[in-house]
TIFI-593309 format. One record per atom (N, C-alpha, C): x, y, z; atom name. Coordinates in pm, 1 decimal, padded with zeros to 6 digits. Example, Ala and Ser with C-alpha at 12.3 -4.5 7.8 and 13.67 -1.06 7.14 Angstrom:
REM TIFI-593309
       px       py       pz lumpa
  01319.0 -00569.0  00780.0     N
  01230.0 -00450.0  00780.0    CA
  01320.0 -00330.0  00780.0     C
  01285.0 -00225.0  00708.0     N
  01367.0 -00106.0  00714.0    CA
  01290.0  00003.0  00787.0     C
This chain:
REM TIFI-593309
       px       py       pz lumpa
  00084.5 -00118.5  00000.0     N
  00000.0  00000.0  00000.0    CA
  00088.3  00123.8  00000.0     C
  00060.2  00199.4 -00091.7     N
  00166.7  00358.8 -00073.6    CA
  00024.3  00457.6 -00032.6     C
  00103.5  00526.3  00079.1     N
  00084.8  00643.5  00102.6    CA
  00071.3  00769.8  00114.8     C
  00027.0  00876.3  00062.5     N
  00091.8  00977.8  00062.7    CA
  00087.2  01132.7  00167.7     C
  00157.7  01151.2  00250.9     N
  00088.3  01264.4  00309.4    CA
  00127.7  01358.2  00313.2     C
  00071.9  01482.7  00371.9     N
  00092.5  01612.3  00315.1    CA
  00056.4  01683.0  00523.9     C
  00145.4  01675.6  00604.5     N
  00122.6  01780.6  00703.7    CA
  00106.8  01999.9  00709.0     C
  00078.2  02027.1  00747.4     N
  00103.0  02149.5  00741.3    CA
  00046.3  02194.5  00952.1     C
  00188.6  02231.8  00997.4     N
  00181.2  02346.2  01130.5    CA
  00198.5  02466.9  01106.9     C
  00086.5  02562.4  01122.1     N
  00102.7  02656.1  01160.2    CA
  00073.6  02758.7  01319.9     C
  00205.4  02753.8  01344.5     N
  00196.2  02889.3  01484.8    CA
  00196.3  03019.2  01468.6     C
  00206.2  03067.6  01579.5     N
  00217.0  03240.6  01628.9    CA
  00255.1  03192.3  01743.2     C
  00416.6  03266.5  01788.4     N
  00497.6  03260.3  01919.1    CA
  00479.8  03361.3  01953.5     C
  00440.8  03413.7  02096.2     N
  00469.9  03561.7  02124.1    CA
  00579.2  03576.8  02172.2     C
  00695.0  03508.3  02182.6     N
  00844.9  03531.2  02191.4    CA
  00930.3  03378.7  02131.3     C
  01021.0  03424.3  02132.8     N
  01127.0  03313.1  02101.0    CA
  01101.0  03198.4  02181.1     C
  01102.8  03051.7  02122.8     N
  01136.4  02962.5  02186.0    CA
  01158.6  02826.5  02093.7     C
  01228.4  02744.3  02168.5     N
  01278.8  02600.7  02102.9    CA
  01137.3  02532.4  02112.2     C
  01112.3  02462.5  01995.0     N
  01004.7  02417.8  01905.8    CA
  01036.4  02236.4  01865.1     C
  00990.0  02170.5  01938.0     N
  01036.8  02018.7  01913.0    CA
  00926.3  01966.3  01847.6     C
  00986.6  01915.8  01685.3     N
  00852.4  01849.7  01583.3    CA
  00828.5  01699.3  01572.8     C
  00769.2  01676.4  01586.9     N
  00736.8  01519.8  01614.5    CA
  00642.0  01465.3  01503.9     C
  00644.5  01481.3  01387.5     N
  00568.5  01452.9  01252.4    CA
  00607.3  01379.6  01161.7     C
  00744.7  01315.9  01160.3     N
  00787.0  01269.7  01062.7    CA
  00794.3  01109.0  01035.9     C
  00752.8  01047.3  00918.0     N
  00714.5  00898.8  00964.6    CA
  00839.2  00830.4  00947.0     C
  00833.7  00752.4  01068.6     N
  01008.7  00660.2  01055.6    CA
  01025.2  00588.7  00955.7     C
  01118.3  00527.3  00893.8     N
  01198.5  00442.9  00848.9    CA
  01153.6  00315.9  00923.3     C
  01134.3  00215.9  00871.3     N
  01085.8  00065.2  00965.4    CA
  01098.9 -00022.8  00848.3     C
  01111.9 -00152.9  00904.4     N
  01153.7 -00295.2  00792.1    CA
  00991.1 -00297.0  00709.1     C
  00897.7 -00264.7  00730.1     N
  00766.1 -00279.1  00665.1    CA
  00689.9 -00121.8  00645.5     C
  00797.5 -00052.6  00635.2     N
  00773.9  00122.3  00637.2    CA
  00878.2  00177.9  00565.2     C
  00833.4  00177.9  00397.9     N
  01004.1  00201.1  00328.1    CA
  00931.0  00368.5  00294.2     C
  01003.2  00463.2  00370.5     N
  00957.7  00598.2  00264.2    CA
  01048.4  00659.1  00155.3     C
  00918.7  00624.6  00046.5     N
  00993.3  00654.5 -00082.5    CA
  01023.4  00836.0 -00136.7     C
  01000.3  00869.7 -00074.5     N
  01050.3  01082.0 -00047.0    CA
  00964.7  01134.1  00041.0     C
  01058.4  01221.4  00105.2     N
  00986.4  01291.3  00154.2    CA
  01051.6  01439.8  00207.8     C
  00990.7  01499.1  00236.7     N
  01053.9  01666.9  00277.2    CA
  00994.6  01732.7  00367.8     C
  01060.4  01820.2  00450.8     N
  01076.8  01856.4  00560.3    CA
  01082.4  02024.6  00546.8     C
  00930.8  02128.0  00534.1     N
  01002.3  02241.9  00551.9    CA
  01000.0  02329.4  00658.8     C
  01066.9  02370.1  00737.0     N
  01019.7  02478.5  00840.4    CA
  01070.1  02618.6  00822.9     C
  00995.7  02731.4  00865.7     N
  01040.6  02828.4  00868.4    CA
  01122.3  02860.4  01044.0     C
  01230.8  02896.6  01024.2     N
  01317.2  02871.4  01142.6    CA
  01459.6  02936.6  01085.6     C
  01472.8  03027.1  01168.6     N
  01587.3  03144.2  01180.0    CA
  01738.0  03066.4  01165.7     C
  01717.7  02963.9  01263.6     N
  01829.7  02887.8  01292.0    CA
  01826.9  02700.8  01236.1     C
  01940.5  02653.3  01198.9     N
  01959.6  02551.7  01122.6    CA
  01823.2  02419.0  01203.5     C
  01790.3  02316.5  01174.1     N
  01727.3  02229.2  01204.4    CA
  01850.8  02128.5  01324.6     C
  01799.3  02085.6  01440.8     N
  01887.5  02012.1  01534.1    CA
  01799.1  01877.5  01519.2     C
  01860.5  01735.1  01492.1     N
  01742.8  01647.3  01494.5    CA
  01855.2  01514.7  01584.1     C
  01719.8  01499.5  01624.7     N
  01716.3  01373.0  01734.2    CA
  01682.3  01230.7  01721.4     C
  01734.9  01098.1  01786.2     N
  01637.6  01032.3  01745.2    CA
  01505.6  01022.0  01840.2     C
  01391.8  00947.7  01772.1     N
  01291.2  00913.6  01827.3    CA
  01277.1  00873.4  01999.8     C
  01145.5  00851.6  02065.5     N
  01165.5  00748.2  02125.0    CA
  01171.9  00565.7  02084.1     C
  01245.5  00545.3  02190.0     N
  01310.7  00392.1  02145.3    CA
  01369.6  00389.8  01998.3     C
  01496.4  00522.5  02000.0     N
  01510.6  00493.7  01889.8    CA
  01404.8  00500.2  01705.3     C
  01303.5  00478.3  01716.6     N
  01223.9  00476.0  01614.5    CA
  01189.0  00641.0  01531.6     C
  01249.2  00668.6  01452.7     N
  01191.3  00769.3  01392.9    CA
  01305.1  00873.1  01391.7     C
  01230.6  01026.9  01377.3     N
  01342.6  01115.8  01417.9    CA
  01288.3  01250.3  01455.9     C
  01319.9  01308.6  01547.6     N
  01272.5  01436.2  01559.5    CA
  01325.3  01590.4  01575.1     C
  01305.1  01663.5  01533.4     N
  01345.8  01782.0  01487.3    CA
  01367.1  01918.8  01578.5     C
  01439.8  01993.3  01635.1     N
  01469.3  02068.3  01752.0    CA
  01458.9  02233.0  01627.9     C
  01346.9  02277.3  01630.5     N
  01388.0  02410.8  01567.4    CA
  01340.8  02561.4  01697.4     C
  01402.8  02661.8  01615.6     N
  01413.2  02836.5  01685.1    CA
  01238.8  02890.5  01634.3     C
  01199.3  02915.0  01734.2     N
  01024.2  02975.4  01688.7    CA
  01052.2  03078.8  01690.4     C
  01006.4  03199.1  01646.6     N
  00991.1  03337.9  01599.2    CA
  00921.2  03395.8  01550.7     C
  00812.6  03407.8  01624.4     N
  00703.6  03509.9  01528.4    CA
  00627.1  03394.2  01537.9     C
  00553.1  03419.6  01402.1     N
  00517.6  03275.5  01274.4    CA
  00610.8  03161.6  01252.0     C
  00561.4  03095.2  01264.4     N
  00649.3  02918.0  01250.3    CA
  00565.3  02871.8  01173.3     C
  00602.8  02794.2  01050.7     N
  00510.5  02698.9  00982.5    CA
  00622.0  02544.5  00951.7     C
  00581.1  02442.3  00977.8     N
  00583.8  02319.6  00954.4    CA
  00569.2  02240.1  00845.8     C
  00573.2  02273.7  00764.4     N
  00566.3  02139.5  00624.9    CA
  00630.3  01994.8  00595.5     C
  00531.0  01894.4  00623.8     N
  00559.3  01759.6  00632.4    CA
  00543.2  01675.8  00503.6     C
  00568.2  01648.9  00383.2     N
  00536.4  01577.8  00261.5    CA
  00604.1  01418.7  00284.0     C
  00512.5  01360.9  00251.4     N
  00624.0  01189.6  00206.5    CA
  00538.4  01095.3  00137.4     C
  00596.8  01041.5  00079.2     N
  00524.0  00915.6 -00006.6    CA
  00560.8  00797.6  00081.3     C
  00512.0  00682.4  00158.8     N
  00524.9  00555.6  00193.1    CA
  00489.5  00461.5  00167.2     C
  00579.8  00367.8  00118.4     N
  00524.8  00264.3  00092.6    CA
  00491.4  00111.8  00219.7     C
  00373.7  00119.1  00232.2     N
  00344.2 -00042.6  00351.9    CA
  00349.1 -00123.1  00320.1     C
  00425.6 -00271.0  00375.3     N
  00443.6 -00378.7  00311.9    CA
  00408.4 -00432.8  00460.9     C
  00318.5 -00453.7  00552.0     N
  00244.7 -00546.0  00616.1    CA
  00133.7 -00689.3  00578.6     C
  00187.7 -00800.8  00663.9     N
  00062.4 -00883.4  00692.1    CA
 -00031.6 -00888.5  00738.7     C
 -00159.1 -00910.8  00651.7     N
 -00249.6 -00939.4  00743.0    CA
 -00265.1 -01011.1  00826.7     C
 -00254.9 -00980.9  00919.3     N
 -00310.2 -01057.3  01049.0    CA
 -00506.4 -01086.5  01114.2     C
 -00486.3 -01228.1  01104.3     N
 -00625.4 -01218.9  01164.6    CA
 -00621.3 -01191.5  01336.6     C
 -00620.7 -01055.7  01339.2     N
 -00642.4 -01040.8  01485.6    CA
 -00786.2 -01055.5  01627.4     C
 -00840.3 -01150.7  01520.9     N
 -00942.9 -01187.1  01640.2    CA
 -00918.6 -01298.3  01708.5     C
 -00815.7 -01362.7  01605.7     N
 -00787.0 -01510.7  01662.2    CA
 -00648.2 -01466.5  01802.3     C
 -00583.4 -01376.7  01787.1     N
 -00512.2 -01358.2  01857.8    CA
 -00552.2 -01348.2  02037.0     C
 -00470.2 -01446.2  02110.1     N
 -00506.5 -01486.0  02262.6    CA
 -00403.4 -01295.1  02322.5     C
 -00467.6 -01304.4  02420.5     N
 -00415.0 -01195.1  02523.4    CA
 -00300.8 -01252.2  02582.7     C
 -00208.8 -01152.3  02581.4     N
 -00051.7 -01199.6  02642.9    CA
 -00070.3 -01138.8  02822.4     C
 -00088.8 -01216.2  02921.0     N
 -00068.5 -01180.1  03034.7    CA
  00040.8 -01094.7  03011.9     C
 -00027.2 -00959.8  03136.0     N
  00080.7 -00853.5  03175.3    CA
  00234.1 -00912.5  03204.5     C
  00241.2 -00993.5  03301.4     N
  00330.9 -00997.8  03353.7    CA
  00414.0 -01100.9  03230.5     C
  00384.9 -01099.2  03136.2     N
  00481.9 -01149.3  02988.3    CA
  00518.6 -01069.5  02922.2     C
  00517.3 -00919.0  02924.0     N
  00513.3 -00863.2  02844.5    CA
  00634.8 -00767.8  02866.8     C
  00670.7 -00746.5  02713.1     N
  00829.7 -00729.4  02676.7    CA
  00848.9 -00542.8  02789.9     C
  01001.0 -00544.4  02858.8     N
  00990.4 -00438.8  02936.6    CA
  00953.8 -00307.6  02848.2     C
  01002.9 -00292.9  02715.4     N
  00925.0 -00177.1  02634.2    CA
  00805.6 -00188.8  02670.4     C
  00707.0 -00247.6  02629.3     N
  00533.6 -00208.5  02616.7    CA
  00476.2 -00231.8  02740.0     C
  00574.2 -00264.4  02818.2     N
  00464.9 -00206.1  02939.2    CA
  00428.8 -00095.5  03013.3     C
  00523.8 -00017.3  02991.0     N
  00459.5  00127.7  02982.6    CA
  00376.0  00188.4  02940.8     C
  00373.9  00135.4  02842.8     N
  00184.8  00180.7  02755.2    CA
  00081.4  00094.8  02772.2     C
  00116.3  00101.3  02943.0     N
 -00039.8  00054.5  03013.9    CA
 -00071.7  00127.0  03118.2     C
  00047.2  00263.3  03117.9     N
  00023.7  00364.7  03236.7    CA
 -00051.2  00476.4  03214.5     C
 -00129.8  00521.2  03332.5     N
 -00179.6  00600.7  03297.8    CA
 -00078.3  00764.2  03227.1     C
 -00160.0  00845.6  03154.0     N
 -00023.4  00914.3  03114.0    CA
 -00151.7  01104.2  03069.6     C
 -00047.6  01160.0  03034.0     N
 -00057.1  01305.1  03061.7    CA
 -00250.5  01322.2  03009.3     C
 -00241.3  01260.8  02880.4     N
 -00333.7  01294.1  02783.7    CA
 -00443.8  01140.2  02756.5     C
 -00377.5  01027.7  02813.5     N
 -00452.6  00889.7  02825.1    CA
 -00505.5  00839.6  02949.6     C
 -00546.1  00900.6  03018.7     N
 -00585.6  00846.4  03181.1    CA
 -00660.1  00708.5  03137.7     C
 -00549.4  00606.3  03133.9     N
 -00625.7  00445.7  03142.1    CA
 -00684.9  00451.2  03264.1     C
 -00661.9  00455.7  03341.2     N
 -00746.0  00425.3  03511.9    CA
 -00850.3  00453.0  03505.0     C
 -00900.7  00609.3  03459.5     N
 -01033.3  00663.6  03421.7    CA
 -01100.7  00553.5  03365.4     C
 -01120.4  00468.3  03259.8     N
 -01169.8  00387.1  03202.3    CA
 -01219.3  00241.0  03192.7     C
 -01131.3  00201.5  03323.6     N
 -01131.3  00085.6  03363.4    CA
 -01273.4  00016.6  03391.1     C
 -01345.8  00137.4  03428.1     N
 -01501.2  00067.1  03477.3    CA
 -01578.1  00086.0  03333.2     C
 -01559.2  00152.9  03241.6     N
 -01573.4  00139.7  03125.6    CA
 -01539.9  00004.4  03018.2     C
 -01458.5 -00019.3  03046.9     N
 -01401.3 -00113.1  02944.9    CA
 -01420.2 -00216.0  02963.6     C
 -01468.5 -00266.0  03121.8     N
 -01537.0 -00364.3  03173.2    CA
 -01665.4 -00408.1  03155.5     C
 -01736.7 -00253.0  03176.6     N
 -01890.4 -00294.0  03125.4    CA
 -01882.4 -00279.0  02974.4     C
 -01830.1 -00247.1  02903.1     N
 -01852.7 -00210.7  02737.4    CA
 -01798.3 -00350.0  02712.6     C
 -01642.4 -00384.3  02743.8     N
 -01563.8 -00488.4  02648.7    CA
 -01553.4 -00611.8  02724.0     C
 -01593.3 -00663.5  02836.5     N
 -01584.5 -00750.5  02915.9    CA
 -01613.8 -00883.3  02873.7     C
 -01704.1 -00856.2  02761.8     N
 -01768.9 -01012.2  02745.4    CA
 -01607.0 -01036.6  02646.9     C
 -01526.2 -00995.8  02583.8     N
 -01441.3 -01025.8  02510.0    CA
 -01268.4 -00992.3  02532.8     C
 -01263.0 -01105.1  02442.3     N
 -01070.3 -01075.7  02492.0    CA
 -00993.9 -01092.1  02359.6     C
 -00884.0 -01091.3  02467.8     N
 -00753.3 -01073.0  02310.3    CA
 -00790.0 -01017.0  02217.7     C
 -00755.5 -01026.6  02099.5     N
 -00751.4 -00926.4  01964.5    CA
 -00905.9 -00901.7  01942.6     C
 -01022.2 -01013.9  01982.7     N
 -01141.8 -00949.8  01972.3    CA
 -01181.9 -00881.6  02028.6     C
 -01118.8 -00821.6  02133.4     N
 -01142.6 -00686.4  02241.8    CA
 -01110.0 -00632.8  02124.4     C
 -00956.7 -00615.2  02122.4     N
 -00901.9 -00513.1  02065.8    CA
 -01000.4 -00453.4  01946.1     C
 -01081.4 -00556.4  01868.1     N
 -01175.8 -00490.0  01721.1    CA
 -01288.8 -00423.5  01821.6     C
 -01341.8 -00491.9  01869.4     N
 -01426.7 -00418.0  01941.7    CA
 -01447.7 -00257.6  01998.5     C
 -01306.8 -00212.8  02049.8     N
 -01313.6 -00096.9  02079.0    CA
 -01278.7 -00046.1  01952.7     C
 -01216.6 -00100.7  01839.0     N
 -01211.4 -00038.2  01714.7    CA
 -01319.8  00032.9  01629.5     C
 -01399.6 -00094.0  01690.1     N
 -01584.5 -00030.1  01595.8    CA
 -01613.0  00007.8  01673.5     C
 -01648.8  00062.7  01826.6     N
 -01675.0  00145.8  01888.4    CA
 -01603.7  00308.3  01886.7     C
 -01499.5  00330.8  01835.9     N
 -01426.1  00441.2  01795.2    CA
 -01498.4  00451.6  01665.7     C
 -01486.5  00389.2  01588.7     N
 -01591.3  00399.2  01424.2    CA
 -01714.9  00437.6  01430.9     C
 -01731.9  00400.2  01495.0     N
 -01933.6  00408.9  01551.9    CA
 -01964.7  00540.1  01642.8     C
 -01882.7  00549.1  01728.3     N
 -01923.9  00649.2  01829.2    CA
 -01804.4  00781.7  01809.8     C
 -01724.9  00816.3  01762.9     N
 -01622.3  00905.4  01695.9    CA
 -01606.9  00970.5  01560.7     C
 -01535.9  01092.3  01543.0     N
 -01555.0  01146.7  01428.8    CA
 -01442.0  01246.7  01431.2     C
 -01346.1  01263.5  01319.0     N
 -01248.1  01362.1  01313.6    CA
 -01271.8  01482.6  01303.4     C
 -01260.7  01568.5  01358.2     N
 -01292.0  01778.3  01323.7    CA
 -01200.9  01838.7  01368.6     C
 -01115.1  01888.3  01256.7     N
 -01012.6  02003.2  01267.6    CA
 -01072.3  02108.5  01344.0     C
 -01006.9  02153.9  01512.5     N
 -00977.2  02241.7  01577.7    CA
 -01112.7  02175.8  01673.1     C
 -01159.3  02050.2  01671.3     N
 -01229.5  02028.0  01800.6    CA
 -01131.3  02047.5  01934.0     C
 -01026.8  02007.3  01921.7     N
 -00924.4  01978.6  02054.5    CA
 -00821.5  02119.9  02027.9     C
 -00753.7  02087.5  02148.4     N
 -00653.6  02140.0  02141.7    CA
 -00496.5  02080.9  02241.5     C
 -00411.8  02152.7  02262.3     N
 -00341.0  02113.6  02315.3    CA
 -00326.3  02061.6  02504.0     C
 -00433.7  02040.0  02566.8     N
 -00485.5  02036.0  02653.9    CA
 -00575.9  01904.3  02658.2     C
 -00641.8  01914.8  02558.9     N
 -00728.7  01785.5  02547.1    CA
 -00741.3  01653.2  02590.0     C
 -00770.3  01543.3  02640.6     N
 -00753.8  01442.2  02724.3    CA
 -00834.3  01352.2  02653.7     C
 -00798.6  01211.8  02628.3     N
 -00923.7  01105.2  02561.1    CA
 -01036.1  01101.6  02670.6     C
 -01015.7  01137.8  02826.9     N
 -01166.7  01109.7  02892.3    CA
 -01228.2  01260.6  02834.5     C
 -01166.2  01394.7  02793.5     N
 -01237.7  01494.9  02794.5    CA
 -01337.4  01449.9  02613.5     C
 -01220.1  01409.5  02563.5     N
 -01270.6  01360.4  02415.2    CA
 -01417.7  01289.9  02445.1     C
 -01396.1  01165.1  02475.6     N
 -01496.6  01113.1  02505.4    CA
 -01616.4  01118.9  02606.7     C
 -01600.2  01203.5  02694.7     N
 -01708.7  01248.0  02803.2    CA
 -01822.0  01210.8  02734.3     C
 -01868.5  01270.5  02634.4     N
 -02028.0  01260.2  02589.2    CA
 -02103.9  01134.0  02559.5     C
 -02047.9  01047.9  02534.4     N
 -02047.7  00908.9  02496.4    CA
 -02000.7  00794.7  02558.9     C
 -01869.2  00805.0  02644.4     N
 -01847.4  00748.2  02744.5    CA
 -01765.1  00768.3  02914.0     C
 -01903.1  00757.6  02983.5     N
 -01857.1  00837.6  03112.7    CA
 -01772.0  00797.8  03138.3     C
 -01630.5  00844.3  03188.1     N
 -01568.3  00768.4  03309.8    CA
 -01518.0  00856.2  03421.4     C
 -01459.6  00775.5  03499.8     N
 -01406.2  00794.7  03607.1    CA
 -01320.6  00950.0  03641.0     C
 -01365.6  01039.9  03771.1     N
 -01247.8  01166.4  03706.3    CA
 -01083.9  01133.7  03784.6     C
 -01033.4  01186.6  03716.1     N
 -00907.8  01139.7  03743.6    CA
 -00876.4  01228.0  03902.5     C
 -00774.1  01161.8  03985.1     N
 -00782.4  01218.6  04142.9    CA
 -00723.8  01347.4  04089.2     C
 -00729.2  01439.1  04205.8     N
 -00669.5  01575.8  04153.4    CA
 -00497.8  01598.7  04180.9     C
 -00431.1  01656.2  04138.0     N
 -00271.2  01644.9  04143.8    CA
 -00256.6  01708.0  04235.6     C
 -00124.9  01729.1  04381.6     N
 -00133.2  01844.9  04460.7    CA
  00028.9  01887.9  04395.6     C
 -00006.7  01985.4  04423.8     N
  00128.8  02064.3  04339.1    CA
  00190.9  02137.6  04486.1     C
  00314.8  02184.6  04545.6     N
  00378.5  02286.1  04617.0    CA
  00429.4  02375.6  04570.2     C
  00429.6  02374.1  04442.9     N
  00457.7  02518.4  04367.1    CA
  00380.8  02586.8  04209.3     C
  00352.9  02696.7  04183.3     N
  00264.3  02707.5  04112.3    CA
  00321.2  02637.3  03953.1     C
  00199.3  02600.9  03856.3     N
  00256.9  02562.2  03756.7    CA
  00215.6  02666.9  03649.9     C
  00303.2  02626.3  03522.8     N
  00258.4  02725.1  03386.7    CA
  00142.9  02721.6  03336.1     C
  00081.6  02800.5  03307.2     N
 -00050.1  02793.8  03206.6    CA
 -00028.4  02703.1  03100.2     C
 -00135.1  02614.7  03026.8     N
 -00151.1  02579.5  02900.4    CA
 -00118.2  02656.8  02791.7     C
 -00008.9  02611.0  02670.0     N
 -00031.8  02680.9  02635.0    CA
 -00121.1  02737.4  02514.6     C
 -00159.1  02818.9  02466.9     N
 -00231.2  02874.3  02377.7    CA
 -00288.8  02797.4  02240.3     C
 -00412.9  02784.7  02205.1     N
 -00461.6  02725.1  02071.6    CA
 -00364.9  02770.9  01958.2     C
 -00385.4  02669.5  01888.9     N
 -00273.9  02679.0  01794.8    CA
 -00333.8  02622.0  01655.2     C
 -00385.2  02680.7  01540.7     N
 -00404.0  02610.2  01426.3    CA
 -00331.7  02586.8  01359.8     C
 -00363.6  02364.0  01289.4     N
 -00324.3  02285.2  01248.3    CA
 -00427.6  02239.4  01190.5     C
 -00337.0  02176.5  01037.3     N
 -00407.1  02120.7  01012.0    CA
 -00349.8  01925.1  00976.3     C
 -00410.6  01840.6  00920.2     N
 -00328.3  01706.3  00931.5    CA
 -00461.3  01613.7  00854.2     C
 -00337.3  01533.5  00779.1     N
 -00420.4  01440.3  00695.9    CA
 -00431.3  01341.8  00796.2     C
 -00568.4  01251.6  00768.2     N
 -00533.1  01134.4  00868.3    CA
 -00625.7  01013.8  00784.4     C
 -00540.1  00878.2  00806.5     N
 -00532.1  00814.6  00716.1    CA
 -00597.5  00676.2  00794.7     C
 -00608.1  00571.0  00746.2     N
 -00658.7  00432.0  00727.8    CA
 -00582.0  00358.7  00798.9     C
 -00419.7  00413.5  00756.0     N
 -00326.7  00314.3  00807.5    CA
 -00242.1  00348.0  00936.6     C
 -00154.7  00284.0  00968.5     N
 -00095.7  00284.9  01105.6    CA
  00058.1  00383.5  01062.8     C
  00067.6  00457.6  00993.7     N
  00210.0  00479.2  01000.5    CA
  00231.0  00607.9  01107.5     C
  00319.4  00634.6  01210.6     N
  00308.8  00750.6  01290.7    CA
  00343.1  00870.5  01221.4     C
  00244.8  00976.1  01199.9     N
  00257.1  01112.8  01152.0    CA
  00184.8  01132.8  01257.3     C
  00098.4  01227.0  01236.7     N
  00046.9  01354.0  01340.1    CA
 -00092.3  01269.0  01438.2     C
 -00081.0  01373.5  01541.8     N
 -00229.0  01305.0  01630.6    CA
 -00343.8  01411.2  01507.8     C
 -00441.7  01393.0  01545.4     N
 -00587.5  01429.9  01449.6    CA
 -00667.1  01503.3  01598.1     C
 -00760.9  01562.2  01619.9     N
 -00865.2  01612.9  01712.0    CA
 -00979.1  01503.9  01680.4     C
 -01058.8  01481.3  01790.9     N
 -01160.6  01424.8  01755.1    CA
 -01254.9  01436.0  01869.3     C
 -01400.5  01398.6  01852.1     N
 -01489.7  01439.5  01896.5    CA
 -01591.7  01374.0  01887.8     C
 -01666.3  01343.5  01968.6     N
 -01776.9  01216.4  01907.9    CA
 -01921.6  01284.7  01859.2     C
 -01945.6  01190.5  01817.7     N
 -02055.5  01180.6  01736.3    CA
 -02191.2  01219.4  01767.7     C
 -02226.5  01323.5  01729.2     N
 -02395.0  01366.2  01768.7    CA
 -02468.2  01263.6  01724.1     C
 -02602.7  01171.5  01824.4     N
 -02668.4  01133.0  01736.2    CA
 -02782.0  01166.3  01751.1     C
């Protein structure tokens, strides 16, 4: 399957600051990208990093003013299908020390929130047929809209309307923290397939 996508960021800084871009789709044994280009407007040269775990690469630029982002690439996917319903659930405590971290709760994913959710919604099912399950429930009950979210946004705030959960305990802080910062229009293709480019806003579904 080839891909093609086309990102575009645009900001407004009200002062200088270091700008870390996280848009660009990695290089992987079943992820060959056949071109792609990178433009930013940025005073000072591009600093790039690798990914986390290694995977990908990311970009350290100077904000000023107006910043714009331009992401282009053609990819080509060379994945198997997998029948993932047949697939059994790997007990936690098997699971490789990478991915178990992405079962914590985290800035913008409060898993905990959900737990009484996912029980009464997905309970009757397991392994990979969970996994479709909440797939057509994202299909069914979700919908993409440029500038629903913003940088603040949370999947329980996403989903509130459609599925209650749990509020997360409150943080105690001993010293004051920074404001959020400021809405920011973007825009972002979003696609069918799994390759990592940009997050999307989303918002569920009036019915």
């Amino acid at each position: 399957m080839r891909l093609t996508i086309d990102v575009l960021l645009d900001y407004y800084l009200g002062e200088d600051a270091d700008v870390l871009l996280q848009m660009e789709v990695a290089a992987m044994a079943d992820q060959h990208i056949v071109s792609e280009l990178l433009t930013v407007t940025s005073p000072e040269r591009l600093r790039t990093q690798p990914g986390e775990e290694s995977v990908g690469q990311r970009c350290w630029a100077v904000g000023r003013g107006r910043i714009t982002a331009e992401y282009r690439a053609v990819v080509d996917l060379d994945r198997p299908v997998v029948a993932i319903d047949l697939l059994r659930a790997t007990p936690p405590r098997d699971l490789p020390g990478l991915v178990s971290p992405y079962l914590l709760p985290s800035r913008y994913v409060e898993s905990d929130a959900f737990e009484a959710f996912t029980r009464r919604s997905f309970g009757h099912v397991a392994g990979g047929a969970k996994v479709l399950a909440m797939r057509d429930w994202i299909l069914r009950e979700m919908t993409y809209v440029a500038g629903a979210s913003d940088g603040t946004t949370t999947a329980a705030a996403s989903a509130a309307p459609v599925a209650p959960v749990a509020s997360a305990a409150p943080v105690a802080s001993a010293a004051p923290v920074a404001s959020a910062a400021p809405k920011a229009t973007a825009t972002a293709v979003a696609t069918t397939a799994a390759p990592p480019i940009t997050k999307a806003p989303i918002i569920p579904k009036r019915k």
